[in-house]
C-alpha positions in Angstrom: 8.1 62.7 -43.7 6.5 61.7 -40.4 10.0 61.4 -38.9 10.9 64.6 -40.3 7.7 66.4 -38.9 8.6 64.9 -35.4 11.9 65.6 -35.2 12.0 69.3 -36.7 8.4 70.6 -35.8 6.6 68.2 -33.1 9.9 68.4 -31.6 10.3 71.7 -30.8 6.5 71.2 -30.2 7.0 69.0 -27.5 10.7 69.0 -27.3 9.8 65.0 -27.1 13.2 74.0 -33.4 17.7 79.9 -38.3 23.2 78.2 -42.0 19.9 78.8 -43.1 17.2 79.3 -41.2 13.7 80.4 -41.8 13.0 81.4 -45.4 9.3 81.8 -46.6 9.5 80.2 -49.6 10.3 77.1 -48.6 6.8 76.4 -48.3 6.5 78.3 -51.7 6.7 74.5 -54.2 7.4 76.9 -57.0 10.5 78.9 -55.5 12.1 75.9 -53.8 12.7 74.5 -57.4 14.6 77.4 -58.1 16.7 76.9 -54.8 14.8 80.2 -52.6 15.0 82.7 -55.9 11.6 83.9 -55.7 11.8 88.3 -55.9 11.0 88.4 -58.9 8.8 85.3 -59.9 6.3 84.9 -57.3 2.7 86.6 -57.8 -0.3 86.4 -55.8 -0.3 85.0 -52.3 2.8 83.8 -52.6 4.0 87.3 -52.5 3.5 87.2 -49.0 7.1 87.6 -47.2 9.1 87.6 -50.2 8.1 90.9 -52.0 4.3 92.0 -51.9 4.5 94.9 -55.1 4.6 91.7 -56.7 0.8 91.3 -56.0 -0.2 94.4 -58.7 1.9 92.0 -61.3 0.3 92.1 -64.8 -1.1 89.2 -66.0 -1.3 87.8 -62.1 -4.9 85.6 -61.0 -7.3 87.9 -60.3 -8.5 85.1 -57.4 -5.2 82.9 -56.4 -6.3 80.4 -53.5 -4.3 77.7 -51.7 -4.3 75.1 -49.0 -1.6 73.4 -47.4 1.7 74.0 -49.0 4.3 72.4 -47.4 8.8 72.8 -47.2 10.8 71.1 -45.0 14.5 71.2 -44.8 17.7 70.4 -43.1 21.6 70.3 -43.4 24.8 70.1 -42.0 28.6 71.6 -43.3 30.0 68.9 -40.7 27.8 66.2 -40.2 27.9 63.1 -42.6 25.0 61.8 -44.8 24.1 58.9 -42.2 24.2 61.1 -39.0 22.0 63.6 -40.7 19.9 60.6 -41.6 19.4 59.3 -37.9 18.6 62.7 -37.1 15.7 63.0 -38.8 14.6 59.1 -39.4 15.3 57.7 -36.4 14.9 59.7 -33.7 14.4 56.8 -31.2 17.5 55.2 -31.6 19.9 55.0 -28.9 23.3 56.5 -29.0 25.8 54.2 -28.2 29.5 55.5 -26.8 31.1 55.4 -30.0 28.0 57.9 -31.6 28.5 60.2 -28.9 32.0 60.7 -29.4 31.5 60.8 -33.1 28.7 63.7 -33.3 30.3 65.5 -30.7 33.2 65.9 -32.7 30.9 66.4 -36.4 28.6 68.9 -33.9 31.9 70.7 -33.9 30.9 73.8 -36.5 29.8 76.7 -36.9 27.0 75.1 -38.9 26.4 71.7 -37.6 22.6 71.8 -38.0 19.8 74.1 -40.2 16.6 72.9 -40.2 13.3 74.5 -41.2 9.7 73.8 -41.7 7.6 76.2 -43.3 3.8 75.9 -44.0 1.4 77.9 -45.4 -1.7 76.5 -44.5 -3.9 78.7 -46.5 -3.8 81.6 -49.1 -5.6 83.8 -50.7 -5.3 86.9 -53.1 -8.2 89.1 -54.9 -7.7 91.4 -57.6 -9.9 94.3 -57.0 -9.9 96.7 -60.1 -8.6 100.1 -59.7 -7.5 99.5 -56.3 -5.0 96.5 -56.2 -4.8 93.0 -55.0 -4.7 91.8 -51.5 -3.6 88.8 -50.1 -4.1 87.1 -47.0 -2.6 83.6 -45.4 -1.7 81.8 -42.5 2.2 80.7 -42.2 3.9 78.4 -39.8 7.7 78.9 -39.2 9.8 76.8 -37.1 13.8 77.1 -37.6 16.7 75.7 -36.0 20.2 76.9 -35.9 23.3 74.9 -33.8 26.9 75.7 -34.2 29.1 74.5 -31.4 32.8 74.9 -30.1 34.1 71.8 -28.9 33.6 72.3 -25.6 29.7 72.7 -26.1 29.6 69.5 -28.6 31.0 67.5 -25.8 29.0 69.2 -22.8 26.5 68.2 -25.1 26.6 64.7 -25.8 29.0 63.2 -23.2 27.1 65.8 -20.4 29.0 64.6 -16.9 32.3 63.0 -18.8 33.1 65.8 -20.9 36.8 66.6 -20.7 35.9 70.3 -19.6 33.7 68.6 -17.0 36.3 65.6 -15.7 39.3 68.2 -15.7 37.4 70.6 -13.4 35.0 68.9 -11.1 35.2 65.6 -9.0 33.2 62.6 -9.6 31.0 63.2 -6.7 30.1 66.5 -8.4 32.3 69.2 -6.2 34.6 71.6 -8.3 38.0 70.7 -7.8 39.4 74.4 -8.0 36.3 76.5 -7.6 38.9 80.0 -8.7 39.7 78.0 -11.8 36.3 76.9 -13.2 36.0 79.0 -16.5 32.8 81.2 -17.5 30.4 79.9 -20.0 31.7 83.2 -22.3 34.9 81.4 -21.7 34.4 77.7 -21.9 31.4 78.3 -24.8 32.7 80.6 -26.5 31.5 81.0 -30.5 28.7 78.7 -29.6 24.9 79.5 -30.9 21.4 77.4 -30.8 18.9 78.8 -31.8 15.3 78.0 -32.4 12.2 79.5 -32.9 8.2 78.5 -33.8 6.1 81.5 -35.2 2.8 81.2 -36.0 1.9 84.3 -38.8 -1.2 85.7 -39.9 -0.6 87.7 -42.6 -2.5 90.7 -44.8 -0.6 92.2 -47.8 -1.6 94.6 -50.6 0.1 95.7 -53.9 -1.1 98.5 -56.3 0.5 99.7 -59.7 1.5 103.1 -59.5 3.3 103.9 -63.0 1.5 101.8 -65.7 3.2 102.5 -69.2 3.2 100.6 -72.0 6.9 100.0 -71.7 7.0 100.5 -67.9 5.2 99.4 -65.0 6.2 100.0 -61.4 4.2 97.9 -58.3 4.3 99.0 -54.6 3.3 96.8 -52.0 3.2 96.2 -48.0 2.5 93.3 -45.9 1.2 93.3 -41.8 1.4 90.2 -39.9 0.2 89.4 -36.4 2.2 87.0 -35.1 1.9 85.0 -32.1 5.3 83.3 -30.6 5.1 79.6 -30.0 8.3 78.9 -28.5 12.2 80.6 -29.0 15.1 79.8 -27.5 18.5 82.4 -28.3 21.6 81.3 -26.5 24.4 82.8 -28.2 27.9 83.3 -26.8 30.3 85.4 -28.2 32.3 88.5 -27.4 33.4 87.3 -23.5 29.2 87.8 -23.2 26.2 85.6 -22.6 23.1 85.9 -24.0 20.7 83.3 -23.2 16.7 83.7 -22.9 13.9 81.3 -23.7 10.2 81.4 -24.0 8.7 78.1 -24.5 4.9 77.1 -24.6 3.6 74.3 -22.6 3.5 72.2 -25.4 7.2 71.9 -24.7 6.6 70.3 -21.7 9.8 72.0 -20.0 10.2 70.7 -16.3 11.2 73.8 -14.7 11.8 72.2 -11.1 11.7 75.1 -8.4 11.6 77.8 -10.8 8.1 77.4 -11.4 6.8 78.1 -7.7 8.9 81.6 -8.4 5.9 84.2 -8.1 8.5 86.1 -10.4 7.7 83.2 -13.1 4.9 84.0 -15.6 4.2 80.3 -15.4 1.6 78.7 -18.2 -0.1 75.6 -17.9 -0.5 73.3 -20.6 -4.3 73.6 -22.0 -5.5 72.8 -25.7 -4.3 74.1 -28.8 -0.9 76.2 -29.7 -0.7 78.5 -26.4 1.5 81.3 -27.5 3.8 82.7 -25.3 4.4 85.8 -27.4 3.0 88.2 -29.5 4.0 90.6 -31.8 3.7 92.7 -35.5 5.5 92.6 -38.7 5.4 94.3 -42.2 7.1 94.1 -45.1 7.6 96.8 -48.1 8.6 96.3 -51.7 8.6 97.4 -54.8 9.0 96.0 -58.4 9.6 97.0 -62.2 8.5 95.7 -65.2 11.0 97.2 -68.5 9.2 96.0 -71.6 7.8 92.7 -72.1 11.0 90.7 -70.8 12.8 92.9 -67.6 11.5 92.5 -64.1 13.5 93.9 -61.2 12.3 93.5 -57.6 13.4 95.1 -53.9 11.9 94.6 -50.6 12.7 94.5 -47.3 10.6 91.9 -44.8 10.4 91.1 -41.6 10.6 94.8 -40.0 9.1 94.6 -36.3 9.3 93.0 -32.5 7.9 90.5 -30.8 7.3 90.4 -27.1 7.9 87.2 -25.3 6.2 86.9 -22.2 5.0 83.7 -21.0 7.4 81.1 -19.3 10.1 83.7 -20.0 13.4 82.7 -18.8 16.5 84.3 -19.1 21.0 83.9 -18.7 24.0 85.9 -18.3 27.4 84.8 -18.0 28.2 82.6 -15.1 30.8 79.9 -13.4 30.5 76.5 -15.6 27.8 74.1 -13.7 28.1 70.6 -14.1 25.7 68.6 -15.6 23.7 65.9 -13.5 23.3 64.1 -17.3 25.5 61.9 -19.3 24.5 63.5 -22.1 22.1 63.4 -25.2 21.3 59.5 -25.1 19.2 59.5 -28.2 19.1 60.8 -32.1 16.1 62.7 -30.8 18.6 65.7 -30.7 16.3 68.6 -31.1 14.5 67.6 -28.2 17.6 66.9 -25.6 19.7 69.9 -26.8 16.9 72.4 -25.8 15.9 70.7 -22.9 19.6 71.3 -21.8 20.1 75.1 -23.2 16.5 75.9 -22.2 15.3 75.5 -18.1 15.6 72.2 -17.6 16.7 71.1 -14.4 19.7 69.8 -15.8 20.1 73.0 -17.6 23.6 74.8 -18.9 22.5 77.6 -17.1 21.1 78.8 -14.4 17.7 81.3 -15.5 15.9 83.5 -13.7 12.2 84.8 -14.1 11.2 87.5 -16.7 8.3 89.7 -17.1 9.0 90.2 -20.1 11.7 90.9 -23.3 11.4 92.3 -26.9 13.2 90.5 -29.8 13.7 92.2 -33.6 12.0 90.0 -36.5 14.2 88.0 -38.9 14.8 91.7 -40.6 16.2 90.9 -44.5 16.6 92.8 -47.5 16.0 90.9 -50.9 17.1 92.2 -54.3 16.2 90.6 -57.6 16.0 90.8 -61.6 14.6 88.3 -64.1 14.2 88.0 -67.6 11.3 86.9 -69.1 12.4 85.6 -72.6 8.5 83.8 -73.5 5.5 82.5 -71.4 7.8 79.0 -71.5 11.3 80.4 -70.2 12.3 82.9 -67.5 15.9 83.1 -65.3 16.4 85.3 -62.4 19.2 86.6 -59.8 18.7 86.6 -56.2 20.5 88.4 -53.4 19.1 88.1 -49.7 21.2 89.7 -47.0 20.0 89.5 -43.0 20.0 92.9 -41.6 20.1 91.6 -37.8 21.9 88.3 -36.2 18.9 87.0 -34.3 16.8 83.3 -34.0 15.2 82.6 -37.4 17.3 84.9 -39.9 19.6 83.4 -41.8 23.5 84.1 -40.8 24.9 85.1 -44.6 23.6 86.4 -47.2 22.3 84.3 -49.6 22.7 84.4 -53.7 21.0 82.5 -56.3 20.4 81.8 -60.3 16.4 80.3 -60.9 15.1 79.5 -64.2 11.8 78.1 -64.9 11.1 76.2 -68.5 8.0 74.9 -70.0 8.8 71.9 -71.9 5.1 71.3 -72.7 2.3 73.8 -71.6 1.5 71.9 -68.5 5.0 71.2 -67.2 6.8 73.6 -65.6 10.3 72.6 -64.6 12.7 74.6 -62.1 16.3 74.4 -61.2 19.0 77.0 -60.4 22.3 77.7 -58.6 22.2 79.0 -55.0 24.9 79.2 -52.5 25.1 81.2 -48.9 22.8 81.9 -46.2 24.8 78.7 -43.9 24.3 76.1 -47.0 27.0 75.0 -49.7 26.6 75.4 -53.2 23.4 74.0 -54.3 21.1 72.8 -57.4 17.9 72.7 -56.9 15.2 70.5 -59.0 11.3 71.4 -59.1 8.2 69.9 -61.2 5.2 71.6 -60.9 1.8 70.3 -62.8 0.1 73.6 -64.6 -3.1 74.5 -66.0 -5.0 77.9 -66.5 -6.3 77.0 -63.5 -4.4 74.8 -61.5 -1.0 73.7 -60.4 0.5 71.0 -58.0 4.5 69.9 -57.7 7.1 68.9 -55.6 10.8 70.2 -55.5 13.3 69.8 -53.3 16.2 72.8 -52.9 19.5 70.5 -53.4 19.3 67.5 -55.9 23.0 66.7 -55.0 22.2 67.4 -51.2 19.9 64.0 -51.8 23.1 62.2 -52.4 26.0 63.6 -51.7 28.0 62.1 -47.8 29.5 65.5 -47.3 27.6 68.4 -46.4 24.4 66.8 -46.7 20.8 68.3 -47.6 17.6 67.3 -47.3 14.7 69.7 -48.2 11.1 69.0 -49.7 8.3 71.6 -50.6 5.5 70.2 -52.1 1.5 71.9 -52.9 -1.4 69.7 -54.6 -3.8 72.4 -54.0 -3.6 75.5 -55.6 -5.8 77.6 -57.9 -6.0 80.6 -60.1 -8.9 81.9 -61.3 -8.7 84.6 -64.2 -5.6 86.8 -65.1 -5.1 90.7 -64.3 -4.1 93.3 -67.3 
């Protein structure tokens, strides 16, 4: 897990980060057992981001408080189990000739890469009586999306001796035919890497407003403030180029001249996160419950902007440069990728200053029903659709079967079928530790992803300390 932290969230920390991309329950133990299904299971905090009318749920914790839940995740539709593998655990290994020719060819996909971490590092949710329950929480979200033409695999990893590079500059770094070098739109084309860091702080509240004996119906809404860490958004599609980056100086970005621009709203690296962005989100849902056995749940999250300011960079279409690099030299990917579709100096691109530039939230709309057969079995149906194509959403929609059983009172075991959202067809496997007032587990979102050489997966989600106090009636 140390590796996994440096390559997927130090990394983009210090670029030393969604096909799936962000999803908050990752960091929910519970829901990544049951693969993501969550709109109609989670209560308390863990509403937060998922569906907060979920909050006013009968027989929820009237005090629900948690530190430190943790998911992680990555996965490839071209990449085979042992590339993933150096990817993540051994990030300082070099690349030898033979590896770069290999992953430029596996980095050849629409889906080459997904990674996410997601972290709540603490929650809390009050039941006040007659008035509802509110929630708040902080959440870390750092996602990572590559899919690559061949072209931009090979630009990537062999840098200088790509074909598209040999075939149109000479060694000594003049164009051959400066009328025949192609665009980016042109050479790049269908490429996308995307990654971004948000750091969330969230308030939510849900309310009953029908209570029946037969028929209760929950309304709920959730504000976050959230301040932008770092994104980067190059995607290239449609003969057009849209490139812009915001990083903070934990990056450590060398941005040769263009940091003496006056136009550059250069920071300097200090202590602690240093946000380059800012900006506010809500979420609104509902949910039903029919009898004793019938839930149904709709919401739609991540409605808002955020405005990235500092060390704002920004790309339109251009002549092909060539690169002064032979490439990404290490299995550090996360780190060299950026640093060559960001500012470096040995950038794809050539950026100019920006004062400043508005990007939409990972906007989704998530539709579920469950059936609650006892207190030891309940199944539920998932649907999760992105409403915008932008850093951190996913880029399908996403469907998925969860069922919790209690073998025992204290064991809760979770598994499911999902498929979508970037990933292939998945089971996922959870155990989860639970008492009156306490629970603790570890899942992981594809069992066969573990194994499997093909379209690997690797996800964890794991909480040890979480309590509930009480129960709402």
């Amino acid at each position: 897990m140390k590796h996994l932290l440096r390559t997927l969230l130090l990394p983009a920390l210090a670029l030393s980060a969604g096909a799936a991309q962000a999803q908050n329950e990752l960091s929910n133990f519970t829901a990544t057992g049951r693969g993501g299904v969550a709109t109609t299971f989670v209560s308390d905090y863990q509403s937060i981001g998922i569906n907060p009318a979920n909050l006013a749920r009968i027989g929820g914790a009237k005090v629900a408080f948690s530190i430190g839940e943790f998911g992680a995740g990555a996965g490839s539709q071209s990449l085979t189990r042992t590339q993933l593998n150096n990817l993540l655990y051994n990030t300082e290994q070099k690349l030898t000739p033979a590896e770069k020719q290999s992953l430029s060819a596996s980095f050849t996909s629409d889906n080459a890469l997904n990674a996410n971490i997601d972290a709540t590092t603490f929650g809390l949710s009050v039941a006040v009586p007659s008035i509802g329950t509110i929630a708040i929480s902080n959440h870390q979200r750092v996602s990572t999306h590559v899919g690559l033409n061949k072209n931009a695999a090979e630009l990537l990893f062999l840098g200088f001796n790509a074909p598209i590079i040999t075939n149109n500059f000479n060694p000594d770094g003049s164009p051959k035919n400066l009328a025949t070098i192609p665009l980016v739109s042109e050479a790049l084309a269908g490429s996308e890497l995307q990654v971004s860091w948000l750091n969330e702080f969230n308030l939510a509240y849900g309310t009953r407003v029908l209570d029946l004996p037969a028929l209760q119906i929950m309304a709920g809404a959730g504000y976050r403030y959230i301040e932008g860490v770092g994104m980067v958004d190059v995607r290239i599609e449609d003969g057009k180029v849209e490139a812009f980056g915001a990083l903070s100086p934990l990056f450590d970005i060398d941005y040769g001249q263009l940091a003496s621009n006056p136009r550059f709203n250069l920071r300097q690296r200090e202590s602690g996160l240093q946000p380059v962005g800012k900006g506010h989100g809500f979420d609104l849902g509902v949910s039903a419950e029919v009898g004793k056995a019938v839930r149904l749940g709709l919401a739609i999250t991540d409605i808002g902007n955020m405005t990235w300011e500092g060390n704002l960079v920004t790309a339109s279409d251009q002549k092909l440069k060539r690169l002064r690099s032979a490439g990404v030299g290490s299995y550090n990917f996360i780190k060299e990728a950026t640093e060559l579709f960001a500012a470096g100096t040995d950038s794809l691109f050539q950026y100019q200053p920006g004062a400043e530039r508005k990007a939409s939230l990972p906007t989704k709309i998530r539709g579920g029903v469950g059936l609650r057969l006892s207190e030891y079995f309940e199944t539920g149906l998932d649907v999760t659709v992105p409403l915008n194509n932008v850093a951190g959403n996913i880029v399908a929609p996403f469907v998925g079967v969860g069922l919790d059983y209690k073998p025992v009172h204290w064991i809760r075991l979770s598994t499911g079928a999902t498929a979508g959202a970037g990933y292939r067809f998945s089971v996922p496997l959870g155990v989860t530790l639970t008492t009156k007032v306490y629970e603790a587990g570890i899942s992981t979102r594809d069992l066969p992803g573990l194994l499997t050489s093909e379209n690997p997966y690797v996800s964890v989600a794991m909480g040890f300390l979480r309590f509930k106090i009480g129960q709402t009636q």
